[in-house]
C-alpha positions as CSV (number, residue, x, y, z in Angstrom):
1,X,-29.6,30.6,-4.8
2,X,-27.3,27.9,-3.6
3,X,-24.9,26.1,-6.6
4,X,-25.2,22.1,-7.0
5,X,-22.6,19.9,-9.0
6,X,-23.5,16.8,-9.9
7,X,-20.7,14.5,-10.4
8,X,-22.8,11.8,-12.6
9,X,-21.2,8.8,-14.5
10,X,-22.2,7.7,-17.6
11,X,-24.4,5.7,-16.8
12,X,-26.1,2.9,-19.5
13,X,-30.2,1.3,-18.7
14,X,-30.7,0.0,-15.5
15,X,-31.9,-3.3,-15.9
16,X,-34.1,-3.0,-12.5
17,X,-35.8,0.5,-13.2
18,X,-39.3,0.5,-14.5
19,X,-39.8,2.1,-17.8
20,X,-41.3,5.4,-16.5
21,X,-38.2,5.7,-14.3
22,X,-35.7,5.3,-17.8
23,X,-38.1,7.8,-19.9
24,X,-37.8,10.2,-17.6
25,X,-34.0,9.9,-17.7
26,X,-33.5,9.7,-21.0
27,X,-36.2,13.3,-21.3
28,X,-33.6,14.8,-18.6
29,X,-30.6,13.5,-20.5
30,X,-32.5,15.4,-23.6
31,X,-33.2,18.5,-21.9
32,X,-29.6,19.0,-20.3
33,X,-28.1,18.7,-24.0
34,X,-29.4,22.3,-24.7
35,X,-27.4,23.3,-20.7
36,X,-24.0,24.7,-20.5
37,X,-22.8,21.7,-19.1
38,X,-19.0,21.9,-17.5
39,X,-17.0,19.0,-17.2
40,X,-15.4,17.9,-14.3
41,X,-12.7,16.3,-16.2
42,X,-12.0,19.7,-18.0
43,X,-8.6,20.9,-16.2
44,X,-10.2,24.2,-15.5
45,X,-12.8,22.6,-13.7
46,X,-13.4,23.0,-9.8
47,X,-16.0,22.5,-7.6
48,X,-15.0,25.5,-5.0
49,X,-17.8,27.6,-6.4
50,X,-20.5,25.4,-5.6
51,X,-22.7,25.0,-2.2
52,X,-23.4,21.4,-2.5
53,X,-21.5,18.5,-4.4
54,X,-23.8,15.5,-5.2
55,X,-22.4,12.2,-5.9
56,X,-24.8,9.6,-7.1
57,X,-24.3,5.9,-7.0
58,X,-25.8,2.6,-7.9
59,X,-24.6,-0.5,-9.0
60,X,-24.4,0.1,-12.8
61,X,-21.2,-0.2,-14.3
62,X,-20.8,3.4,-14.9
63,X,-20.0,4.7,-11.6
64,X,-17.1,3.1,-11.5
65,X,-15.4,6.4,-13.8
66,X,-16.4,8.3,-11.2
67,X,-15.4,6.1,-8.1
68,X,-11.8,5.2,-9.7
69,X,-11.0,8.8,-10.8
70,X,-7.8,10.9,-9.8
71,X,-9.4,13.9,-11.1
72,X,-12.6,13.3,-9.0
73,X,-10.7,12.2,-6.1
74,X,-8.5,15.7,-6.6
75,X,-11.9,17.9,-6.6
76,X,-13.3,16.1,-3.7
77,X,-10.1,16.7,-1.2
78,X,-10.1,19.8,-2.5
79,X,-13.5,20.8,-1.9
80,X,-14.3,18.5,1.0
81,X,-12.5,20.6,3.8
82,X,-14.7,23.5,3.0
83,X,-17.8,21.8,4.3
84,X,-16.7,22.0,8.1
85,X,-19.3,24.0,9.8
86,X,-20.0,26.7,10.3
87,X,-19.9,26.6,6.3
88,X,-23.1,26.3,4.0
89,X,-21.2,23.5,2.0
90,X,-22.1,20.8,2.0
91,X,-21.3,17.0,0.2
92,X,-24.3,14.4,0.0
93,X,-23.5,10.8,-1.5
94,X,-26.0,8.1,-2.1
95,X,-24.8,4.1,-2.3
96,X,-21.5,3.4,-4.4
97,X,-21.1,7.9,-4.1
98,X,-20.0,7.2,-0.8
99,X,-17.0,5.1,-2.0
100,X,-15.8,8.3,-4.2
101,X,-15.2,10.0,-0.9
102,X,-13.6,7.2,1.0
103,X,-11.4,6.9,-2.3
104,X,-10.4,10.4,-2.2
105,X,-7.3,12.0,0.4
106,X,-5.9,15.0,1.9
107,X,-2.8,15.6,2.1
108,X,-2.0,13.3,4.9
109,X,-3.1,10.5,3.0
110,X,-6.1,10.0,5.3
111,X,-9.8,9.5,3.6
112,X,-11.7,13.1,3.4
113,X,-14.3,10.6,5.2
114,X,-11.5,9.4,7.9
115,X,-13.0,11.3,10.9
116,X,-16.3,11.7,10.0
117,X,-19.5,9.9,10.8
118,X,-21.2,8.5,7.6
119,X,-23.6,5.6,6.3
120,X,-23.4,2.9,3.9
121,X,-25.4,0.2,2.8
122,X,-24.6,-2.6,5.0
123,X,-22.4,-5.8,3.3
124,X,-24.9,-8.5,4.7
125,X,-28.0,-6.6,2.7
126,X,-25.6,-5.7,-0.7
127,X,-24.9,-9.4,-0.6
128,X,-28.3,-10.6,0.2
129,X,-29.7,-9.1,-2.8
130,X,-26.8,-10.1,-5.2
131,X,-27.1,-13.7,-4.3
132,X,-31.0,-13.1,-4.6
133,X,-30.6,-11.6,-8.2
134,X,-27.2,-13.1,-9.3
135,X,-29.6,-16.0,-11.3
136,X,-31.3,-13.1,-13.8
137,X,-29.0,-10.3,-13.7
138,X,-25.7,-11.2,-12.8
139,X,-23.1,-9.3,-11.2
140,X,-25.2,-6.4,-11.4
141,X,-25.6,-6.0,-7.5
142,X,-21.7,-6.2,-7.6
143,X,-20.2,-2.6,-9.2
144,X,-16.5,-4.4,-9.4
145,X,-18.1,-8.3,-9.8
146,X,-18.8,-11.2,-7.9
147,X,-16.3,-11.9,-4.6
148,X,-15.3,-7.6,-4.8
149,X,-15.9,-6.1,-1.0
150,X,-18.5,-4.7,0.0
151,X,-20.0,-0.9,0.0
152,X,-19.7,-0.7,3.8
153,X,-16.2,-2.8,3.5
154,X,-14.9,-0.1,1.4
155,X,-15.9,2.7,3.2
């Protein structure tokens, strides 16, 4: 059976997400208590063992710990090289995880991401829906706050 890391944030309520959405979190948040979690900050920590290395995003606050991080930068150009096929790694990233892999370098200095094909949410949509929910929920559509680049900018 294939390995998955999850390289998750702490991550505080979503001000968007209905309620059945945040119960469910918080009854997974619960259950994983009782799990032998490791800690990707722990300096014994690698993600070498795994098959697949899952970086969530989103626009709460939380991700940036994960986005900013040496350490997480470190594991990804580490691990990242491993997924050239014909290998059965692999790295997924969803939104603002995209931005932890254009954040994190070989050795050269280049991105992991530098020659490789990948998607991110376009700047004209991220800043369409700020401006469209900056009146009730601030810079929330903004991970690093109003006038920061864009996802797609980044990357």
């Amino acid at each position: 059976m294939p390995s998955v890391a999850f390289l998750m944030a702490n991550y505080g309520h979503d001000p968007t997400a209905p309620k059945e959405a945040c119960d469910l979190y918080a009854q997974m948040k619960k259950e994983m208590e009782s799990m032998s979690i490791l800690s990707w900050s722990d300096d014994s920590f690698s993600l070498l063992p795994y098959d697949l290395v899952f970086l969530p995003g989103g626009h709460e606050k939380g991700v940036v710990q994960v986005i900013n991080s040496p350490t997480v930068h470190k594991l990804i150009a580490d691990y990242f090289p491993q997924t050239k096929k014909p290998s059965k790694k692999c790295c997924a990233a969803i939104c603002h995880g995209v931005m932890v892999l254009s954040e994190s370098s070989l050795s050269s200095g280049k991105s992991v991401i530098h020659d490789v094909t990948t998607t991110a949410l376009p700047g004209t949509m991220e800043q369409s829906i700020f401006w469209a929910t900056r009146m009730f929920l601030g810079d929330y559509y903004k991970t690093y706050g109003a006038g920061s680049e864009s996802v797609e900018r980044s990357v």
